[in-house]
DSSP file (Angstrom, degrees, kcal/mol; ACC not computed):
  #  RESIDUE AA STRUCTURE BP1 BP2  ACC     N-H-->O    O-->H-N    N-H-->O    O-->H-N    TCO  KAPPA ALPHA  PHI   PSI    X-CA   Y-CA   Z-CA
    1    1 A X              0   0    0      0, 0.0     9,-3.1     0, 0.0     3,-0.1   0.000 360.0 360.0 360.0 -27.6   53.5   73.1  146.8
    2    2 A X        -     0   0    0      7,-0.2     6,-0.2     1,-0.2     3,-0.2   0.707 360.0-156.6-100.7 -13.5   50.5   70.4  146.4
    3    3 A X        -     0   0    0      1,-0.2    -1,-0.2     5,-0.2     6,-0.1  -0.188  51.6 -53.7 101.3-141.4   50.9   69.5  150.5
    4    4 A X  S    S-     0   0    0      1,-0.1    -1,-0.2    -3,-0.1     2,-0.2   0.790 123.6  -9.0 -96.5 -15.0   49.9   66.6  151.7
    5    5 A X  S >  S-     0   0    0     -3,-0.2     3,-0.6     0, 0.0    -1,-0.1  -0.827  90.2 -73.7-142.6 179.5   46.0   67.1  150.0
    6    6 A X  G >  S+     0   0    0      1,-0.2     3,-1.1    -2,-0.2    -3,-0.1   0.717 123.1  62.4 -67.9 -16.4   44.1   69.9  148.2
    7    7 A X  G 3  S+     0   0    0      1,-0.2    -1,-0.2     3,-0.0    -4,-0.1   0.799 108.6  40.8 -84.7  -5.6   43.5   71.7  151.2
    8    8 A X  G <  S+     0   0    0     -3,-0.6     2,-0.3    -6,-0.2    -1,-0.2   0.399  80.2 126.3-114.5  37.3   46.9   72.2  151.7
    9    9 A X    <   -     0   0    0     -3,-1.1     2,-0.5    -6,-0.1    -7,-0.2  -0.379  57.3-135.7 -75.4 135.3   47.7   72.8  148.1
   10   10 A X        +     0   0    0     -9,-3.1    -2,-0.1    -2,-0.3    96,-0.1  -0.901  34.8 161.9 -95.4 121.7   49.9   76.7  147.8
   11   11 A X        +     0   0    0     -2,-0.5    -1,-0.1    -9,-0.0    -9,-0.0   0.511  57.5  43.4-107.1 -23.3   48.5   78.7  144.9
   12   12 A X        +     0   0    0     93,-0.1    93,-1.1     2,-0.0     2,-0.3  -0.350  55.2 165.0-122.5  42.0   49.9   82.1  146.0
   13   13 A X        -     0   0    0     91,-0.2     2,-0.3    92,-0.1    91,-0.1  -0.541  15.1-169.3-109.1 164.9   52.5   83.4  147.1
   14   14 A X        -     0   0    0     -2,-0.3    84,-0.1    87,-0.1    92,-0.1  -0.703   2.2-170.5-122.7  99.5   54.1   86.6  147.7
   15   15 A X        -     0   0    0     -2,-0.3    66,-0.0     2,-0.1    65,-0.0   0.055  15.7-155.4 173.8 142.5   58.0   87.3  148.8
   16   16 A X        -     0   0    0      0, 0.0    -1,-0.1     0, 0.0     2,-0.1   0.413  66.0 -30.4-139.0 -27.4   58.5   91.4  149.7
   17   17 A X  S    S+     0   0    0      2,-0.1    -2,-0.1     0, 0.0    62,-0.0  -0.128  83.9 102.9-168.2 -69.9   62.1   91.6  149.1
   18   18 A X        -     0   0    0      1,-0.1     2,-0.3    -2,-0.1    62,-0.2  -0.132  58.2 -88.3  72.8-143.8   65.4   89.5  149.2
   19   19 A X        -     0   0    0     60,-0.6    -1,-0.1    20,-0.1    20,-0.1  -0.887  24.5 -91.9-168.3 164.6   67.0   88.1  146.5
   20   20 A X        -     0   0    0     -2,-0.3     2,-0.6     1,-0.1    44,-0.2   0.258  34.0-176.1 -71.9 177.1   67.6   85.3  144.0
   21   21 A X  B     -A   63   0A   0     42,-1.8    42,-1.2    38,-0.1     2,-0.8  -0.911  24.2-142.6-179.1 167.9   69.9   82.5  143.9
   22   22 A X        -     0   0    0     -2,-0.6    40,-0.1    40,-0.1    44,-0.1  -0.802  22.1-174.9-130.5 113.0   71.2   79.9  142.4
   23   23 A X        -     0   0    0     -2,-0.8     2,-0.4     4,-0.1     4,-0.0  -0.054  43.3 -54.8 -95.5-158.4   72.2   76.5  144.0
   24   24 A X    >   -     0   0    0      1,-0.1     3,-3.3     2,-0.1    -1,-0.1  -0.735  57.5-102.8 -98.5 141.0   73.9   73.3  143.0
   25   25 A X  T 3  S+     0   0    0     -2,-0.4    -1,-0.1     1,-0.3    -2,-0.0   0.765 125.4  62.0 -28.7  -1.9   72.4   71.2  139.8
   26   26 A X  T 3  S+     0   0    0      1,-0.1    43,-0.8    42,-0.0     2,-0.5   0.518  86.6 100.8-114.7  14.7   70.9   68.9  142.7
   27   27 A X  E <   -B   68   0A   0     -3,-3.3     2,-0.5    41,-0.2    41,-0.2  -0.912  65.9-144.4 -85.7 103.2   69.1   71.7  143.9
   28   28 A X  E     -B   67   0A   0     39,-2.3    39,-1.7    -2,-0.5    -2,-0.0  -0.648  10.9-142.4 -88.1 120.7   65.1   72.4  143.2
   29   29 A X  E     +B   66   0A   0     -2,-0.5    37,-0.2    37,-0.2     3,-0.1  -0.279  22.2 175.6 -74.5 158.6   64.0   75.7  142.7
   30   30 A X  E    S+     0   0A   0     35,-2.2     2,-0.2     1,-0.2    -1,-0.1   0.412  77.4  36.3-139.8 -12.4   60.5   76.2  144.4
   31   31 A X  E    S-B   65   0A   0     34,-1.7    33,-1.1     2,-0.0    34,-0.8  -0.765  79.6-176.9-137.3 103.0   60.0   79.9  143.8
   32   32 A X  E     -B   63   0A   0     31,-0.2     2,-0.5    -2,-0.2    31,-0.2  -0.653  22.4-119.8 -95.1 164.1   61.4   80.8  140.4
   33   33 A X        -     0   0    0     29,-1.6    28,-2.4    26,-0.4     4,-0.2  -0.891  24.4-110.8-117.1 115.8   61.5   84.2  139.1
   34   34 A X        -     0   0    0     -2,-0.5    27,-1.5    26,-0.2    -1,-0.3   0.471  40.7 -97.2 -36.3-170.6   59.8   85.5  135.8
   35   35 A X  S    S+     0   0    0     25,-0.2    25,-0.2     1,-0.2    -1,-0.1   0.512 122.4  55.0-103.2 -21.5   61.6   86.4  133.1
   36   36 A X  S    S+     0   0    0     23,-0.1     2,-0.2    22,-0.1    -1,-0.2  -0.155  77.7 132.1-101.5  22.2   61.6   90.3  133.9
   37   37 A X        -     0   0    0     -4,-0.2    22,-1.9    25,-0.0    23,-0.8  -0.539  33.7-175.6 -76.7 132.6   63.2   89.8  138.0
   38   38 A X  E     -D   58   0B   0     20,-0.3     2,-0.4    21,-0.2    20,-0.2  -0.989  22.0-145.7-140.5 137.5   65.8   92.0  138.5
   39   39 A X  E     -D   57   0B   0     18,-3.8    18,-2.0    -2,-0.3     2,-0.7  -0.715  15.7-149.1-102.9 169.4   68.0   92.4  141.4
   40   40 A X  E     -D   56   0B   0     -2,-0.4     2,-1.0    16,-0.2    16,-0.2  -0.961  12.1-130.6-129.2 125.1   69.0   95.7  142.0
   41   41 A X        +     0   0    0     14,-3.3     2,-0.3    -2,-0.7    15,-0.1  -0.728  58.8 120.3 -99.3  69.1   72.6   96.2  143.6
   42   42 A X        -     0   0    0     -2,-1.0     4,-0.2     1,-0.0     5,-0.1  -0.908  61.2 -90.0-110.7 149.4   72.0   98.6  146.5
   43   43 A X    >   -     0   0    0     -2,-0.3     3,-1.2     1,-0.1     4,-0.1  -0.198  61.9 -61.9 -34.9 133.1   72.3   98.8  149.9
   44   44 A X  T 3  S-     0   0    0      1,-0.3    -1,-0.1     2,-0.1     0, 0.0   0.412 127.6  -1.2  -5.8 116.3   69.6   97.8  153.1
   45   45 A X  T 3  S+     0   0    0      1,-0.2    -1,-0.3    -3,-0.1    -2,-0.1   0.765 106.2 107.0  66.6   0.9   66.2  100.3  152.4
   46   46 A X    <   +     0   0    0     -3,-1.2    -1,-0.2    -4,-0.2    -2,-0.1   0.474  47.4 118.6 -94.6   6.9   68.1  102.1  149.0
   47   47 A X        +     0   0    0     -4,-0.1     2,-0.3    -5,-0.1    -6,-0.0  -0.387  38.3 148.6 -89.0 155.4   65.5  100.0  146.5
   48   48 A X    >   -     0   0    0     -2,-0.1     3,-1.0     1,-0.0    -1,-0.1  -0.941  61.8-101.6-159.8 114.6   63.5  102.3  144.5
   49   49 A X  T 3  S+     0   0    0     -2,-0.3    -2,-0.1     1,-0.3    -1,-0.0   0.765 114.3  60.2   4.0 -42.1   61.9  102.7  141.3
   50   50 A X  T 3   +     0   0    0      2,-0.0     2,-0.6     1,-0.0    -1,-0.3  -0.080  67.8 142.3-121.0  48.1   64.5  104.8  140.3
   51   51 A X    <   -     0   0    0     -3,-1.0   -10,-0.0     1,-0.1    -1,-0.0  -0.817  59.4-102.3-104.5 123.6   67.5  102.7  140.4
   52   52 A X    >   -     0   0    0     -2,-0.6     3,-1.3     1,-0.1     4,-0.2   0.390  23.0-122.8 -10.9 124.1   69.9  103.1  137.9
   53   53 A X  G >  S+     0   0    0      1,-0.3     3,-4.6     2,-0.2    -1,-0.1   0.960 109.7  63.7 -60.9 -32.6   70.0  100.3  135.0
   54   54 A X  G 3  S+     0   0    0      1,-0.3    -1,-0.3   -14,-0.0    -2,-0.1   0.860  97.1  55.0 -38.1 -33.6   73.8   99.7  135.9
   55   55 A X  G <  S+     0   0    0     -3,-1.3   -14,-3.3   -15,-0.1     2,-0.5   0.376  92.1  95.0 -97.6  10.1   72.8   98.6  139.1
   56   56 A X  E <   -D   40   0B   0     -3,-4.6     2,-0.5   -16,-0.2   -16,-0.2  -0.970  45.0-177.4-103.2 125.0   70.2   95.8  137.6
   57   57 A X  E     -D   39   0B   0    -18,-2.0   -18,-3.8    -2,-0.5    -3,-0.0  -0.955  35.8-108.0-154.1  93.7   71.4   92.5  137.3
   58   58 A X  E     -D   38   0B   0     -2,-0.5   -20,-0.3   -20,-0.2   -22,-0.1   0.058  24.0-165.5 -35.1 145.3   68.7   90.2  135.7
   59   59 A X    >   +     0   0    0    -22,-1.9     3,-2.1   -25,-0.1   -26,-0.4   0.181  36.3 143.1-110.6  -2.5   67.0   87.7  138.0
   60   60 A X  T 3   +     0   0    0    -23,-0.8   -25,-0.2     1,-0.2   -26,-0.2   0.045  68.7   0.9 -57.6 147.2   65.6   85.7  135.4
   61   61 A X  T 3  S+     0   0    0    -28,-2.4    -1,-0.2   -27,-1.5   -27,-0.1   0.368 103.5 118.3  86.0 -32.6   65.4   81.5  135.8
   62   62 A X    <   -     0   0    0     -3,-2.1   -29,-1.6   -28,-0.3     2,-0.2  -0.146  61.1-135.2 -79.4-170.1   67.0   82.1  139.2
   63   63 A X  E     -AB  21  32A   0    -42,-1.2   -42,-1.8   -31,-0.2   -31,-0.2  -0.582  19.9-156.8-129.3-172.7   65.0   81.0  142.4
   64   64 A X  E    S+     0   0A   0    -33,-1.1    15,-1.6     1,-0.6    16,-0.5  -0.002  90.5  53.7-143.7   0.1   64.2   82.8  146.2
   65   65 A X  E     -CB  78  31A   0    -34,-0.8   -35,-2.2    13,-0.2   -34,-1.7  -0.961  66.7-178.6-145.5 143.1   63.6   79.0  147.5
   66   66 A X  E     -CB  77  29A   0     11,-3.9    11,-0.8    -2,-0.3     2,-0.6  -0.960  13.0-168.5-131.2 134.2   65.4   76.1  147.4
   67   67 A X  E     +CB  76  28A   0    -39,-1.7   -39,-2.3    -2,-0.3     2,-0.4  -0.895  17.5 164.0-115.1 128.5   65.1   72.8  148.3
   68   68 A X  E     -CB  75  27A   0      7,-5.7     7,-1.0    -2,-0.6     2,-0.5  -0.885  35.2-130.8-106.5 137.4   68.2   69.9  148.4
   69   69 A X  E     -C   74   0A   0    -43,-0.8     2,-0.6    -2,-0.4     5,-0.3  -0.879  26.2-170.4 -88.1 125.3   68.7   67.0  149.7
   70   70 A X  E >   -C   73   0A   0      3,-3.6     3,-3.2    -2,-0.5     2,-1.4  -0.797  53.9 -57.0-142.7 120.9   72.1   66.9  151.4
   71   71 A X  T 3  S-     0   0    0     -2,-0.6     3,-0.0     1,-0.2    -2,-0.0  -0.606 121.1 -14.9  63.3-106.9   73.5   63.5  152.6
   72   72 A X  T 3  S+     0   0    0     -2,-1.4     2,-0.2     2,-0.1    -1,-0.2  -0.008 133.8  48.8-120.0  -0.5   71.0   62.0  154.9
   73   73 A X  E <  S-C   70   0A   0     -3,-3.2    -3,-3.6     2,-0.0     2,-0.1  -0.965  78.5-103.7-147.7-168.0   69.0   65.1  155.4
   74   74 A X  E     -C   69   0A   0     -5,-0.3     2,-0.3    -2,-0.2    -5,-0.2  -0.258  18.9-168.1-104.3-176.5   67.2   68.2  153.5
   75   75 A X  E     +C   68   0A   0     -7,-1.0    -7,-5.7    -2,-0.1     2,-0.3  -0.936   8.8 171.6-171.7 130.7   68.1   71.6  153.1
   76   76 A X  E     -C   67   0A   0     -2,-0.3     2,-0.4    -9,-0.2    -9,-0.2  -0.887  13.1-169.9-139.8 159.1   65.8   74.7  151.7
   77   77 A X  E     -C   66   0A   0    -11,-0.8   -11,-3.9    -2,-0.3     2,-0.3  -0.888   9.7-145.9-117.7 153.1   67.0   78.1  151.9
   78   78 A X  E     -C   65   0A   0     -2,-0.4   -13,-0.2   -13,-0.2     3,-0.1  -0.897  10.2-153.1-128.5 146.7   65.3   81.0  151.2
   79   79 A X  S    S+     0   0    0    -15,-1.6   -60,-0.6    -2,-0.3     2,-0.3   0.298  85.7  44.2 -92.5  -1.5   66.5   84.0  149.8
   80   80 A X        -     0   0    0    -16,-0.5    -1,-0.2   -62,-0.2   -65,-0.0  -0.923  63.0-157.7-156.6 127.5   64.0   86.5  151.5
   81   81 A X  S >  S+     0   0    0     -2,-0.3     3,-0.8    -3,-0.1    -1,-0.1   0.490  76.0  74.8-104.4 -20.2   63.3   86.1  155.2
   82   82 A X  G >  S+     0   0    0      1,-0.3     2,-4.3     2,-0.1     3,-1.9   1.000  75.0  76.3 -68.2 -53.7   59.5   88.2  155.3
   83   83 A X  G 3  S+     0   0    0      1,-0.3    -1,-0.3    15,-0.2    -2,-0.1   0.441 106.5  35.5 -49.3  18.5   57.3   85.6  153.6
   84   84 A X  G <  S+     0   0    0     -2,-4.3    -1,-0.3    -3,-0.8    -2,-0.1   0.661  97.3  81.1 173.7  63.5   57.4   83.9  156.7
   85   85 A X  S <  S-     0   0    0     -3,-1.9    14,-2.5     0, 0.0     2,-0.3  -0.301  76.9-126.4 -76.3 176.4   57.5   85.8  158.8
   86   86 A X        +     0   0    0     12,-0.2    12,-0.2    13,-0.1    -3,-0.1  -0.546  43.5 170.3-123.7  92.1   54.3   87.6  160.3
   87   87 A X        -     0   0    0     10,-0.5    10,-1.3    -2,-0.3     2,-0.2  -0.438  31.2-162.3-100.5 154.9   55.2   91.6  160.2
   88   88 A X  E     -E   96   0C   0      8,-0.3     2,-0.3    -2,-0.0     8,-0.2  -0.902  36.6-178.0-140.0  95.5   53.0   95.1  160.8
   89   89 A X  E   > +E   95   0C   0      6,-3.0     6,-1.5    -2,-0.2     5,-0.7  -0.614  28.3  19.4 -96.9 149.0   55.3   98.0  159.0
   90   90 A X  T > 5S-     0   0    0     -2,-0.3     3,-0.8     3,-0.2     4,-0.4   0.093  99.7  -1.6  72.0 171.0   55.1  101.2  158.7
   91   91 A X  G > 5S-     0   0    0      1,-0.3     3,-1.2     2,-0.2     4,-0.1   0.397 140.9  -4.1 -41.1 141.8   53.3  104.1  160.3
   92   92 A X  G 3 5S-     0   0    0      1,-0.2    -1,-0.3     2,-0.1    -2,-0.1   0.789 110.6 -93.6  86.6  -8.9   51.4  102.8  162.6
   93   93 A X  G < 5S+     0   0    0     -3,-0.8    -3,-0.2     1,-0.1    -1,-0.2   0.822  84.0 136.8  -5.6  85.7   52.4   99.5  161.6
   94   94 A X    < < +     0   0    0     -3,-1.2     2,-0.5    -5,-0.7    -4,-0.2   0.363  42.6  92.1-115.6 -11.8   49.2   99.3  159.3
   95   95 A X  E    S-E   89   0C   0     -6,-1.5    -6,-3.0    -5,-0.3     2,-0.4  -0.817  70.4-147.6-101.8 137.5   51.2   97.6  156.2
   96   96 A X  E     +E   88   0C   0     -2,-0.5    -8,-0.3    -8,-0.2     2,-0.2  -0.824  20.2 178.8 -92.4 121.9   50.8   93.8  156.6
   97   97 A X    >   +     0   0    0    -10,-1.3     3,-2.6    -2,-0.4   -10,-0.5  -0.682  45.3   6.5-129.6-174.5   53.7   91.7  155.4
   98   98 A X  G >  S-     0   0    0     -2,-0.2     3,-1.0     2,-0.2   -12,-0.2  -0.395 134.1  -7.4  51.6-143.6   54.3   87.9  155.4
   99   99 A X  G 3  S+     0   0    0    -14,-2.5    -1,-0.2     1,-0.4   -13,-0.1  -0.093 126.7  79.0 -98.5  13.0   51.6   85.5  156.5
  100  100 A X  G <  S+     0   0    0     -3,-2.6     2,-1.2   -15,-0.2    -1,-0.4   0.539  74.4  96.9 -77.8 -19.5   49.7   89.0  157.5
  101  101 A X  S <  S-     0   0    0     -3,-1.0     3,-0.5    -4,-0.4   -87,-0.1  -0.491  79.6-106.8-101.1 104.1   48.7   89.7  154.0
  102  102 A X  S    S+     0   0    0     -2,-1.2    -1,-0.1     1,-0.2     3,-0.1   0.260  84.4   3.3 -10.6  97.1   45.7   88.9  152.8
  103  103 A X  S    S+     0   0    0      1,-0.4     2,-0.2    -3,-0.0    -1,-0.2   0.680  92.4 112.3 108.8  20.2   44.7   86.4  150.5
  104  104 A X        -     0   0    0     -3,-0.5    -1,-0.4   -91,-0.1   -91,-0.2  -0.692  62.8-130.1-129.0-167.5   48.3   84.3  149.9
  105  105 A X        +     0   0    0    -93,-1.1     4,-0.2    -2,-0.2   -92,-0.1  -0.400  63.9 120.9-137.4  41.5   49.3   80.9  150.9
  106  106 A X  S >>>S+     0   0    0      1,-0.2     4,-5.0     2,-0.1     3,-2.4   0.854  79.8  50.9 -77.9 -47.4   52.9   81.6  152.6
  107  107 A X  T 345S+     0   0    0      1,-0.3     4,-0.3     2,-0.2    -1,-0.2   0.702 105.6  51.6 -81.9   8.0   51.8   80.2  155.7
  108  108 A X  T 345S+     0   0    0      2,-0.2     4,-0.5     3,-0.1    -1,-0.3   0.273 118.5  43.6 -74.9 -14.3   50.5   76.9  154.1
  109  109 A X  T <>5S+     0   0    0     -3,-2.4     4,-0.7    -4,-0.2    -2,-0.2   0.720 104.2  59.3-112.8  -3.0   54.1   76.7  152.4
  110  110 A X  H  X5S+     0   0    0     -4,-5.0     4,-1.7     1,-0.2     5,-0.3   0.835 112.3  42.8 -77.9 -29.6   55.9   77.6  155.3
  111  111 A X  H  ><S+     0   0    0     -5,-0.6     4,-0.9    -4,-0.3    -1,-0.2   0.775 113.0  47.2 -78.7 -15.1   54.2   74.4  156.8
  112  112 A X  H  > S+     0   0    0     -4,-0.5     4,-1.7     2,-0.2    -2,-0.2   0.636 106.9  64.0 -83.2 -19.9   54.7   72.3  154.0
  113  113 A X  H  X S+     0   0    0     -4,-0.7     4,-1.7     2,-0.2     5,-0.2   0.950 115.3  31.3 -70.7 -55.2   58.5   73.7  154.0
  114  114 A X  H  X S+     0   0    0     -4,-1.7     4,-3.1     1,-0.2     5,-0.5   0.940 113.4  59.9 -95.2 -27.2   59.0   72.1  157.3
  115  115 A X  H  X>S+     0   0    0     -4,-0.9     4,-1.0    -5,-0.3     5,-0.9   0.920 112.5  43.1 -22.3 -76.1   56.4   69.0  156.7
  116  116 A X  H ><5S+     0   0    0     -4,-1.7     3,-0.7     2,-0.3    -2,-0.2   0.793 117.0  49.6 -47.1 -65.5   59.0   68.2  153.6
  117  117 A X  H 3<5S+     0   0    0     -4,-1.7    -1,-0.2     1,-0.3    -2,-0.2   0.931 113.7  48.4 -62.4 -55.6   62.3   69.1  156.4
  118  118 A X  H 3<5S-     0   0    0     -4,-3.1    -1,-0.3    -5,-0.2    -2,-0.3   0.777 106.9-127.8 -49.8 -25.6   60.6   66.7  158.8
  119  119 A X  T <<5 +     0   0    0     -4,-1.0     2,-0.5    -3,-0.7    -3,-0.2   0.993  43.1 177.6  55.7  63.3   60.0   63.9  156.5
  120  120 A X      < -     0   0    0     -5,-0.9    -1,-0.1    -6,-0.2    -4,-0.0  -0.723  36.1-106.4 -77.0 112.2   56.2   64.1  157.7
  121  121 A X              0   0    0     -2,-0.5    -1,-0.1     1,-0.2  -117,-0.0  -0.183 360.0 360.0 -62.9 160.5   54.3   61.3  155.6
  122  122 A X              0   0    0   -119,-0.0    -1,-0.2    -7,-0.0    -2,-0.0   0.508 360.0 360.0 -64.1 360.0   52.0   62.4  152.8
């Protein structure tokens, strides 16, 4: 998150839909999830305002990135594949998603993501 200086310090970002997870104790979360994340246990395109509480399953504490070290090299998984990506959805495609949307810092951690993978020095 702080890069290799302050201009490539991440202050923002925003994740559009995925889900949490939870890795092994040698695992660092790097987007953790408030305390009111919920996943909701439906199917591809069913989430909606108005899904059932049975079908919400607390997210709190859990992460949507992770970073490891594993053996002699790293590992990060992501739990949600739009942040970074660069997407135009919807009629039209007029809704901006990923490292289209205005005014967040995905595609300064999606370079710091691979910086980190690379073992780039600081």
């Amino acid at each position: 998150m702080r890069g290799r200086d302050a201009s490539e310090r991440v202050r923002r970002v925003i994740s559009f839909t995925g889900q949490s997870l939870a890795g092994p104790d040698s695992a660092r979360s790097i987007l953790t999830f408030s305390p009111r994340a919920e996943d909701l246990m439906v199917g591809f395109g069913q989430a909606r305002e108005d899904v059932p509480k049975d079908r919400r399953k607390s997210a709190a504490g859990r992460s949507q990135m992770l970073a490891l070290r594993f053996g002699r090299g790293r590992v990060v998984v992501l739990g949600e594949a739009a942040m970074f990506s660069a997407q135009l959805a919807g009629p039209g495609g007029r809704v901006k998603m990923g490292m289209n949307y205005p005014g967040i810092d995905n595609r300064q951690l999606a370079l710091n993501t691979l910086r980190w993978l690379a073992r780039v020095p600081r």
